[in-house]
N, C-alpha and C positions, 0 to 999 in steps of 0.2 A: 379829505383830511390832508392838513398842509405840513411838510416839514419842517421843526421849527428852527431845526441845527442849521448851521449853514453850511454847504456845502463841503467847502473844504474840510470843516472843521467833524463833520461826517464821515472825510473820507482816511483822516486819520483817524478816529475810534475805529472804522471797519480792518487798516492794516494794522492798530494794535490788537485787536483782538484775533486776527489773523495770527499774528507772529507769537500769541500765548497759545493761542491753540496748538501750533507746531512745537513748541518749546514744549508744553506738557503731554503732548502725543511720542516727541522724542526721547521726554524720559521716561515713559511707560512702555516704548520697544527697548531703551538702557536696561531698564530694570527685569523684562522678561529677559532678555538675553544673557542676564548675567545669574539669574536664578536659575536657568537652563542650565549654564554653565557648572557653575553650583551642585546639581545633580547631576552632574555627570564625571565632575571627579572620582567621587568615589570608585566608579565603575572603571575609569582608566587607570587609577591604584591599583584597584585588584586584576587587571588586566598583566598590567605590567609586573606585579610580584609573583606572576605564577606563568609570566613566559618562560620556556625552555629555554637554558644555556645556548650561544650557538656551537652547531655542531665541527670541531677542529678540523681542519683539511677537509670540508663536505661531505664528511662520512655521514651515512643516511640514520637517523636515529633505530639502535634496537641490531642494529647490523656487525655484531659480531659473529665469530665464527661457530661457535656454540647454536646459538640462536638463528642461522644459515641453513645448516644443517637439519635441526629441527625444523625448518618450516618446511626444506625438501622431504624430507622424511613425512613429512603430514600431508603433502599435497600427493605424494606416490600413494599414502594410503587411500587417502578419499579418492584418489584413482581409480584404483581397483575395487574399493569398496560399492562406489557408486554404479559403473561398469557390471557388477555384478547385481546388486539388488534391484535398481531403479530401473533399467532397462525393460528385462524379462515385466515384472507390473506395468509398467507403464506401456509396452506392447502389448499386454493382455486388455488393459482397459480401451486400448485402442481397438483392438481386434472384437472387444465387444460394443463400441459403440459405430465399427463400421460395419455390421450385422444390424441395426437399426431397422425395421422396416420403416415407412413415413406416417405412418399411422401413432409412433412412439415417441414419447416426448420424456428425457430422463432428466431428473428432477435432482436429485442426490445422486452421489458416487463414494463407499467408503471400501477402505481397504485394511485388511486385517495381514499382518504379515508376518504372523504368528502359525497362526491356522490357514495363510496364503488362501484367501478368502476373500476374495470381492462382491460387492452388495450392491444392488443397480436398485433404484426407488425412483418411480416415475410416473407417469399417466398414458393411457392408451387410448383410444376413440372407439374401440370395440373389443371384446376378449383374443377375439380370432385373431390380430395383430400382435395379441400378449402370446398367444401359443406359437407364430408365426415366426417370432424375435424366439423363442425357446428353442425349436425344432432347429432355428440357424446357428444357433450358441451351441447346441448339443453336437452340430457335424464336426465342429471347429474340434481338433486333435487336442490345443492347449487346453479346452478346459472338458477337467474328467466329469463333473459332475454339475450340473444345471437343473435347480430346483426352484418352484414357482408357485405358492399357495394356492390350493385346489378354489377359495372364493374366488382370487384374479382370476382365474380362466374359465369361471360361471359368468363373470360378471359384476358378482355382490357389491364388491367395494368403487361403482362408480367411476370407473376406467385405472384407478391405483394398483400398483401393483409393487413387489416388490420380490426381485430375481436374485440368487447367491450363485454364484459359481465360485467352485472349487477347482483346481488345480496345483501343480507347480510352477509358480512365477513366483 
């Protein structure tokens, strides 16, 4: 099949069509660009009517003396608050999971600190390992009392178990 156009006259249909393709390609990046634009006023509106005054002489926002005062006062409290409660529990859960023997794998950890009461839920690989972890919990001074469902330490339930110690923490 022969060409009928002639050459040259070929090679300008191919550069106009060239240059409409570019011309209708650059007004469809025109037109995304500007509907982009378009939705994203809105968003800088509202950006802008709800930015904060600036602050006069770089005074930190909230930083009055009222307000100073109060946050010292709250940080002394959660001070001593936390010094007090978190510690003691959170040494005891320590001191029970470093009595672990390697036979015991603990699953759950909850704590009551009401009835200062911790709950250890886990799995064993043999009972003798659940009485083993018991007998080590029981020497430990911090906790008074360590109780352990008579099925765990038959067996019954499959290596689960589920330990409570009692103390003051």
């Amino acid at each position: 099949m022969t060409n009928v156009i002639p050459s040259e006259e070929y090679k300008r249909v191919r550069r106009e069509y060239r240059a409409r393709f570019l011309f209708i390609g650059s007004l469809a990046l025109l037109l995304c660009a500007l509907f982009t634009a378009a939705a994203l006023i809105p968003a800088e509106i509202t950006l802008r009517t709800l930015a904060p005054a600036p602050n006069p002489a770089g005074a930190a926002p909230g930083n009055t003396a009222a307000d100073t005062t109060a946050i010292k006062n709250s940080q002394g409290l959660l001070t001593a608050v936390s010094s007090l409660s978190a510690t003691s529990s959170l040494n005891a859960i320590g001191d029970a999971l470093s009595a672990r023997p390697p036979g015991i794998s603990i699953v759950e950890i909850s704590y009551d600190i009401s009835g200062h009461v911790i709950t250890l839920s886990g799995t064993a690989a043999n009972p003798e390992d659940v009485n083993a972890y018991r007998m080590a919990l029981q020497k430990n001074p911090e906790f008074e009392s360590v109780s352990v469902p008579v099925q765990a330490l038959l067996g019954t339930q499959n290596g689960a178990f589920t330990m409570t110690l009692g103390g003051n923490f």
